[in-house]
N, C-alpha and C positions, 0 to 999 in steps of 0.2 A: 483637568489633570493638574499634578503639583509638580513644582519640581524644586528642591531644600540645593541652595547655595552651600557651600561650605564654611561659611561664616553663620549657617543655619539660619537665613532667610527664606521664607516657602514665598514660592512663585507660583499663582492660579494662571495657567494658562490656556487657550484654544488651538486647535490647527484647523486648516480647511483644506485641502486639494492633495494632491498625490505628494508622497515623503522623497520620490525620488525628483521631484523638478525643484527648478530653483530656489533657496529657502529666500523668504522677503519678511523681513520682524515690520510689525506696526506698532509703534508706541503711543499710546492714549494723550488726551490732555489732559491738562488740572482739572479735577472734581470729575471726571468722566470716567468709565471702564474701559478698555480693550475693545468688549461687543458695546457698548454703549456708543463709542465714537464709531468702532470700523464696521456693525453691523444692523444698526438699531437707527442712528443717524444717517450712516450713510451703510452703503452697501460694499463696499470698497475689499474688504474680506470677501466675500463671494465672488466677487466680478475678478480679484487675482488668483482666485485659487483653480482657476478653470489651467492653469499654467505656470502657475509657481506653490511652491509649500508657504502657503500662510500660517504664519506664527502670532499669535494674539496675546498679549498675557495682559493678566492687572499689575501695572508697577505696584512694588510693595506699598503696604499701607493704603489701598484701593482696592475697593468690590471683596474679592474672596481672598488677595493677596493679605494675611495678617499683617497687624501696624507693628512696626518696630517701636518702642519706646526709650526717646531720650528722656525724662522727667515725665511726672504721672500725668500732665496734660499736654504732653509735648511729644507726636509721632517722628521719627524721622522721618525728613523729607528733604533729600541731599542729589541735586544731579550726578555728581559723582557715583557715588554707593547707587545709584537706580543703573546709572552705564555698565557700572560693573558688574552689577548685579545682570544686567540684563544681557551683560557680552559671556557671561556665565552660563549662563542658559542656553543659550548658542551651539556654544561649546558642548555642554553638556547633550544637545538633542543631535549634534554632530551636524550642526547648521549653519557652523561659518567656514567662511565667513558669505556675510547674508547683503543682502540688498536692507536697506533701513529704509522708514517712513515714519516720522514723528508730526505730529500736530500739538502747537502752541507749544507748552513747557515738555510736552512729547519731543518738538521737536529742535529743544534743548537740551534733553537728554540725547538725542542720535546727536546731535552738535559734539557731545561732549563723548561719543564713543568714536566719532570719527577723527575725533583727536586724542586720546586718550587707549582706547582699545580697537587701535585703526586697522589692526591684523582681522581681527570678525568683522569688518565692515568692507562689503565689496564698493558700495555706493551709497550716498543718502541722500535723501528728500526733506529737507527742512524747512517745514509750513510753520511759520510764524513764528520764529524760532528769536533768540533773543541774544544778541552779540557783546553787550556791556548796558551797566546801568545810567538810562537818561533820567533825568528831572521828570520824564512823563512817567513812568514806569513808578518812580519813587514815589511820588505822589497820587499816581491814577489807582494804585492796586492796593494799597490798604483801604481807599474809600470803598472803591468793589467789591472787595473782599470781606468786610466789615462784616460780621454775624451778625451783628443786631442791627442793621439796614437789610442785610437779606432777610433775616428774619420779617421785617417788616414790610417791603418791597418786592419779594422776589419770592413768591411762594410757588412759582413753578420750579425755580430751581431750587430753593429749598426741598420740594418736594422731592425731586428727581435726587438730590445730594441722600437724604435718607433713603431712599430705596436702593439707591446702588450702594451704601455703603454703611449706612447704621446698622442695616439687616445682618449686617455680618460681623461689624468691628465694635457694633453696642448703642446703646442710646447715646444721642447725643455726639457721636464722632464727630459728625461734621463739622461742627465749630470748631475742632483741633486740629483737621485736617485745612480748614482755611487760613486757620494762623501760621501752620506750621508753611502754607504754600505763600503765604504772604513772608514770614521771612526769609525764605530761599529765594524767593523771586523778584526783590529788592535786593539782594546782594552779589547774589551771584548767577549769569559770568559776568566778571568786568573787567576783559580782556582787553589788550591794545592789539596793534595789526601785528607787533613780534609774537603777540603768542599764539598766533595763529599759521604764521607762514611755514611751519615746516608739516601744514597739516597736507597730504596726496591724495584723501580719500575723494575721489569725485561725489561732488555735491550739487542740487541744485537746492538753490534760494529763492523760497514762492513768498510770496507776500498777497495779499487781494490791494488793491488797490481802494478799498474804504476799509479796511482791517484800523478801525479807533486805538488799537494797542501799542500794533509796532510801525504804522506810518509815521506818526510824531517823529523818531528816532529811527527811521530809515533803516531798519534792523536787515533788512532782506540786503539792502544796495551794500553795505558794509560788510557786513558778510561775504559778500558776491565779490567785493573789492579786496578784502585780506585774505578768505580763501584760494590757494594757486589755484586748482583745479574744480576750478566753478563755474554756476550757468544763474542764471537770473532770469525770473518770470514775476510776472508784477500781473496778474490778472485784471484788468478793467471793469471795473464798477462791482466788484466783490469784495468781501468781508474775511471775518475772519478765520473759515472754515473751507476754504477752497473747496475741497472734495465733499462738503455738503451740498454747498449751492449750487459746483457745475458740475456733477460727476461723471459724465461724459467727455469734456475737456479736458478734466484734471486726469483721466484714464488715459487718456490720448496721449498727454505729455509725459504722465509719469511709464509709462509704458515707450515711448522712444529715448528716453532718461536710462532707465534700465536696459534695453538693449543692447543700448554702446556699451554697458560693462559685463556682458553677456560675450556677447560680438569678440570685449579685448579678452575674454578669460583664456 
């Protein structure tokens, strides 16, 4: 299903479980889709919709969501405009305000609606999510991201980047869809603890405890610290997909997570 913004962004989205129970949005990572991340990798979509309305979409410029274009090789790709974008949506399916679940720059975008568009967010779950920029991050993610290393080195993910997303947005998108996540995700948030303190959306802050990205910079514990209304979970000896490696765990916590704002509603 699509659902056009009023700034005329079309938004591909899914649902899974009954319209009348609790609505719960899942925001994708970089280079991932909606069902790539919440259905395909993990099952996580399925296993919430037996008791909440699962909401799925491709952030714009992903899978079936069309790319916006800043310059003829340049998508947008703005946390911002994807929050509002996505608290739009919400709104629009008469689903806020919702419980959130973001993974990686996923779940930098719920970061950035639980501050920003805190009215549609009942609660969030921020998996790996990205508090201000450290020297790892500046440094680690254009080497990773680099097209012509992936190209060279990374042919399962290259493989997987054209299928979710060339198929739809054209030959060759993924190399602008990597530049473009390589400039947004070296810049921006690079928040201090003032811009964060007047945020109330209850949050919890997951991190896996070998996640190579945001251990360097302590992204989860910082978070956890300038957030009022936060919880911290550090999984031991997991990476940087929580809900792919333990999803019986991560169902368990994120499921008494929600409850409490169930419970206060």
């Amino acid at each position: 299903m699509n659902f056009v913004t009023q700034r005329g962004s079309i938004i591909f989205y899914e649902e899974f479980g009954s319209p009348t129970n609790p609505p719960l949005l899942l925001i994708h990572g970089s280079t991932l889709t909606g069902n790539a991340d919440f259905c395909v990798e993990s099952n996580i979509a399925q296993r919430f919709a037996k008791d909440y309305r699962v909401i799925v979409p491709d952030c714009p410029g992903h899978g079936k969501s069309p790319a916006e274009w800043l310059s003829e090789n340049m998508p947008r790709y703005s946390f911002t405009s994807m929050a509002a974008d996505l608290a739009e949506l919400l709104l629009g399916l008469n689903a806020a305000p919702a419980f959130v679940f973001g993974h990686s720059n996923g779940g930098t975008v719920a970061l950035y609606m639980a501050k920003e568009q805190s009215q549609q967010v009942r609660a969030a779950i921020l998996l790996a999510a990205n508090a201000y920029i450290d020297e790892h991050i500046r440094t680690r993610v254009p080497i990773g991201m680099d097209a012509e290393r992936v190209a060279r080195e990374e042919q399962q993910w290259l493989d997987e980047m054209i299928r979710l997303h060339d198929v739809h947005q054209g030959e060759g998108y993924w190399r602008q869809l990597l530049a473009a996540t390589v400039t947004e995700t070296i810049t921006n948030p690079d928040w201090q603890q003032a811009d964060l303190q007047h945020v109330q959306v209850p949050c919890l802050c997951v991190q896996g405890e070998n996640d190579r990205v945001n251990v360097p910079g302590r992204h989860a514990q910082t978070l956890a610290a300038w957030l009022p209304n936060s919880q911290l979970w550090l999984p031991a000896g997991i990476g940087h997909s929580v809900h792919w490696e333990i999803p019986d765990t991560f169902e368990q916590r994120a499921r008494a997570f929600f409850a409490q704002g169930i419970q206060e509603k």
